[in-house]
C-alpha positions in Angstrom: -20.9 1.9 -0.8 -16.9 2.0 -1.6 -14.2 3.9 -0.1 -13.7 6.8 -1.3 -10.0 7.9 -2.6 -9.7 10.1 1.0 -11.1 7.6 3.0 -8.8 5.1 2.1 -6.2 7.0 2.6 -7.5 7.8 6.0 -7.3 4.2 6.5 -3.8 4.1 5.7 -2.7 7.1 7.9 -4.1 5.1 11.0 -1.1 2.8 10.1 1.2 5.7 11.1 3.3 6.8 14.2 4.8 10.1 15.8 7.9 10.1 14.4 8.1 7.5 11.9 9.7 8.2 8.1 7.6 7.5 5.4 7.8 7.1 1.5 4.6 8.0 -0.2 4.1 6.6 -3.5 2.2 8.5 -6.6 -1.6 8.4 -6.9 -3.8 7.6 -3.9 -0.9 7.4 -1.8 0.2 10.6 -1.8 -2.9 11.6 0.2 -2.1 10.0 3.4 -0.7 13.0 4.8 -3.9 15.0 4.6 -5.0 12.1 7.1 -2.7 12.1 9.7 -4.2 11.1 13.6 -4.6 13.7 15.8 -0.2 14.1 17.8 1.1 12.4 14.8 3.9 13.8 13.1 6.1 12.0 10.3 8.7 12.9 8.6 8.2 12.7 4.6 11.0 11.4 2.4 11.0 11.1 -1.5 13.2 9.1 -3.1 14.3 12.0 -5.5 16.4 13.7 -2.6 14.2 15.3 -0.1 13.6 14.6 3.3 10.7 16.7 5.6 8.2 17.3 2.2 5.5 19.5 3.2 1.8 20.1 1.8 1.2 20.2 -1.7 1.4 24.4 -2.6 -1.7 26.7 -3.2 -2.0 27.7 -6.9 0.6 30.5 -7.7 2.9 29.4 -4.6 4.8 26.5 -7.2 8.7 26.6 -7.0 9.3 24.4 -9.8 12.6 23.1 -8.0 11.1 21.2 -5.4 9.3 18.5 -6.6 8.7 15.1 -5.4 9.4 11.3 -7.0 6.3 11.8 -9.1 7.4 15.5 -10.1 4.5 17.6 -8.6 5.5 20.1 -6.9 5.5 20.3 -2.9 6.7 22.6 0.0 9.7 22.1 2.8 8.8 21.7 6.4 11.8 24.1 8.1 14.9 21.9 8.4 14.1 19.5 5.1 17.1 18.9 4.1 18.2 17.6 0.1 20.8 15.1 -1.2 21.8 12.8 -3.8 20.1 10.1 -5.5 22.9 7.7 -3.9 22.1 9.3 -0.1 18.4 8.8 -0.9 18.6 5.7 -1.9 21.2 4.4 1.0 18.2 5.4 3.4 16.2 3.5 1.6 18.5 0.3 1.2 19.8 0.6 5.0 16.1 0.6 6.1 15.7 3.8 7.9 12.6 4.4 6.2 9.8 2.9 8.2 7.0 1.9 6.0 6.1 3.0 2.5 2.5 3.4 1.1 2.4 2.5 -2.6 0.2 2.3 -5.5 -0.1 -1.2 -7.7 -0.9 -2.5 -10.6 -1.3 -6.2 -9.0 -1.1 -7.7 -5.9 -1.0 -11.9 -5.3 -2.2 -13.8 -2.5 1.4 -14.2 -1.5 1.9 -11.0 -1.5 3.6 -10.2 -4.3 3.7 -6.9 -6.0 3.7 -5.7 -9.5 3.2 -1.8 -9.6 6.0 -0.6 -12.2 5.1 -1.5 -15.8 2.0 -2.9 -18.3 4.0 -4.7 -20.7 4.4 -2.4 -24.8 3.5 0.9 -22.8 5.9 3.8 -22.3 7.9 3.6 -19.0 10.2 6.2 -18.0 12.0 3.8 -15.8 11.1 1.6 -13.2 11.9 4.4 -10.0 12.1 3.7 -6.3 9.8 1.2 -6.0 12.1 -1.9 -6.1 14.6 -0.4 -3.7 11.7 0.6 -1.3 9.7 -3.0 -1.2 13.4 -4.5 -0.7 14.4 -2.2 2.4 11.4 -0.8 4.0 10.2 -2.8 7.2 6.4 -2.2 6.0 4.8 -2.3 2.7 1.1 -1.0 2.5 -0.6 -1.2 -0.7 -3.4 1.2 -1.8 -5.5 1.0 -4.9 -8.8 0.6 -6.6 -10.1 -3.2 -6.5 -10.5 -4.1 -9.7 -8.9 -2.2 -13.0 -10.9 -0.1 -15.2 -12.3 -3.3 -17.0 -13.1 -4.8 -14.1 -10.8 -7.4 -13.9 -9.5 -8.3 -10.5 -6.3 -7.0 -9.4 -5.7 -9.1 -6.2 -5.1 -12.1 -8.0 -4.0 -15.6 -7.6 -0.7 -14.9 -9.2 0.4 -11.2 -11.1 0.4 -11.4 -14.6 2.6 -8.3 -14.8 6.4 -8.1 -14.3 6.8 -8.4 -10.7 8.3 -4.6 -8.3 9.1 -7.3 -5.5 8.5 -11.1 -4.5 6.4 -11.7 -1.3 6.8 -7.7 -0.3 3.3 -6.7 0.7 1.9 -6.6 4.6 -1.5 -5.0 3.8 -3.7 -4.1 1.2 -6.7 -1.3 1.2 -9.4 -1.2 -1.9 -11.9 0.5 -2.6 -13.8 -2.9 -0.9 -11.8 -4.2 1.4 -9.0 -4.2 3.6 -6.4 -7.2 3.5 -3.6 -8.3 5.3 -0.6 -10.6 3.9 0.1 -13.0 7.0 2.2 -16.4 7.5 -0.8 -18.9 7.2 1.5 -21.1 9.6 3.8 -24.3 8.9 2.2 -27.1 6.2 0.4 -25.0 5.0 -0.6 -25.7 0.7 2.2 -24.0 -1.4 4.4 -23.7 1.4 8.2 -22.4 0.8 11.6 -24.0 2.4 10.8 -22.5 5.4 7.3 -24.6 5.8 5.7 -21.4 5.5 3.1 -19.9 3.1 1.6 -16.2 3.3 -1.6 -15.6 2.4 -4.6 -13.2 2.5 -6.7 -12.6 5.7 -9.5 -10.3 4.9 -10.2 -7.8 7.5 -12.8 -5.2 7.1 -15.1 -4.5 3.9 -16.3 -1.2 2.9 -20.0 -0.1 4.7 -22.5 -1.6 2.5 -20.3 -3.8 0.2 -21.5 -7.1 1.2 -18.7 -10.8 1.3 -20.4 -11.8 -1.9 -19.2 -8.7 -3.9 -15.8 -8.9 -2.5 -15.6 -12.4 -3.6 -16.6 -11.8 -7.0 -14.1 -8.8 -7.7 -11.4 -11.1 -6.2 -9.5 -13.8 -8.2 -7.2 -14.2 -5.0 -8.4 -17.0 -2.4 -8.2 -15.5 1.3 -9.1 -16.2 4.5 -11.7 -14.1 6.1 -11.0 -12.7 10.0 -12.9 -9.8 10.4 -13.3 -9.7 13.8 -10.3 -7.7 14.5 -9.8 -4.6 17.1 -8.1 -2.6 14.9 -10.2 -2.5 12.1 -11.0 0.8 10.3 -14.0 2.6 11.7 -16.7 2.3 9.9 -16.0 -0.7 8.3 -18.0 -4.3 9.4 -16.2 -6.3 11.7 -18.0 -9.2 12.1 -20.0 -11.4 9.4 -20.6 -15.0 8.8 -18.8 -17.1 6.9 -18.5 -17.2 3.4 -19.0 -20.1 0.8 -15.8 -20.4 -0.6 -13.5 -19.5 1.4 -12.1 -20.6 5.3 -12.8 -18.8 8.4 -10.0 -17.9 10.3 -9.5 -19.8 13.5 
């Protein structure tokens, strides 16, 4: 069966280290830090003005003052400190956050992300998100495989107005887990550099099967399961698929 909402995010936590700074985006991502490995401690920063974010309060504990990028309220860890939007963001843009785990919309097989507006609905503005995919080393994507008409949202190309160009470094469904690599020089829809980045699958969900991946994905990909690092629990070895190349 799929992933649940915490075990994704569990997945994603394994992509932390002591000491790293991290920018947790709103939905799923924000319950990574339930997840952390056992000696890991990171430092939370949110792109509102707050660095050292704590757990999310108990019910009657709420100080409406501190709240987050996607204004729920949170706790400070002893010495969080607060600042500007302009300080905040100058983290962000000088790249001293270290990765960032967002929500999307869409992802291509490129890589791209599209995570900030559906065209003719209400948008408060576009936040964070284009600042963070421009100067964050690592961008990890978490979100349900397909919308909620079941359309695909790893796709070929995103139909949406694009957060960032060629931004993401791994994806984690419901399904599947995903990384964005350079598929090497030559290779079809290269760029100037002779490079294209593309999709290697890398671990499916226990019990969802290559077939069912394939048919909730409009992206082509490459599958290399047979990695050390993939997420326990998850199958790490399976035959090829129809369709699509094994990885050498």
């Amino acid at each position: 069966m799929p992933w649940d909402r915490d075990e994704m995010a569990a997945i994603a936590a394994a992509e932390l280290h002591d000491g790293d700074y991290v920018n947790l985006g709103i939905g799923i991502p924000t319950l990574v830090a339930n997840h952390l490995p056992p000696g890991v401690s990171i430092t939370l920063q949110s792109e509102n003005g707050m660095l050292g974010i704590g757990p999310f309060p108990l019910d009657g504990e709420e100080d409406a003052d501190l709240i987050n990028a996607g204004k729920q309220t949170v706790t400070a860890l002893p010495g969080a400190s607060y600042f500007d939007s302009a300080t905040s963001f100058a983290m962000i843009r000088g790249g001293h956050v270290d990765i960032a785990i967002l929500g999307a919309l869409e992802v291509s097989e490129t890589g791209d992300l599209a995570n900030w507006t559906v065209p003719g609905k209400l948008v408060k503005g576009m936040g964070g998100a284009m600042d963070l995919v421009a100067g964050t080393p690592r961008i990890v994507v978490l979100m349900d495989h397909v919308a909620r008409d079941g359309s695909p949202k790893l796709r070929h190309a995103c139909g949406l107005p694009l957060t960032g160009q060629g931004v993401v470094d791994r994806i984690i469904t419901d399904r599947a887990v995903f990384d964005v690599v350079d598929l090497g020089p030559g290779a079809a829809g290269a760029d100037a550099t002779g490079l294209r980045r593309g999709l290697v699958l890398r671990a499916v969900a226990p019990g969802v099967t290559l077939d069912e991946v394939r048919d909730a994905t409009e992206a082509t990909y490459v599958v290399g399961l047979a990695v050390p690092d993939a997420p326990a629990g998850a199958t790490t070895r399976t035959p090829t698929r129809a369709g699509h190349q094994e990885e050498a």
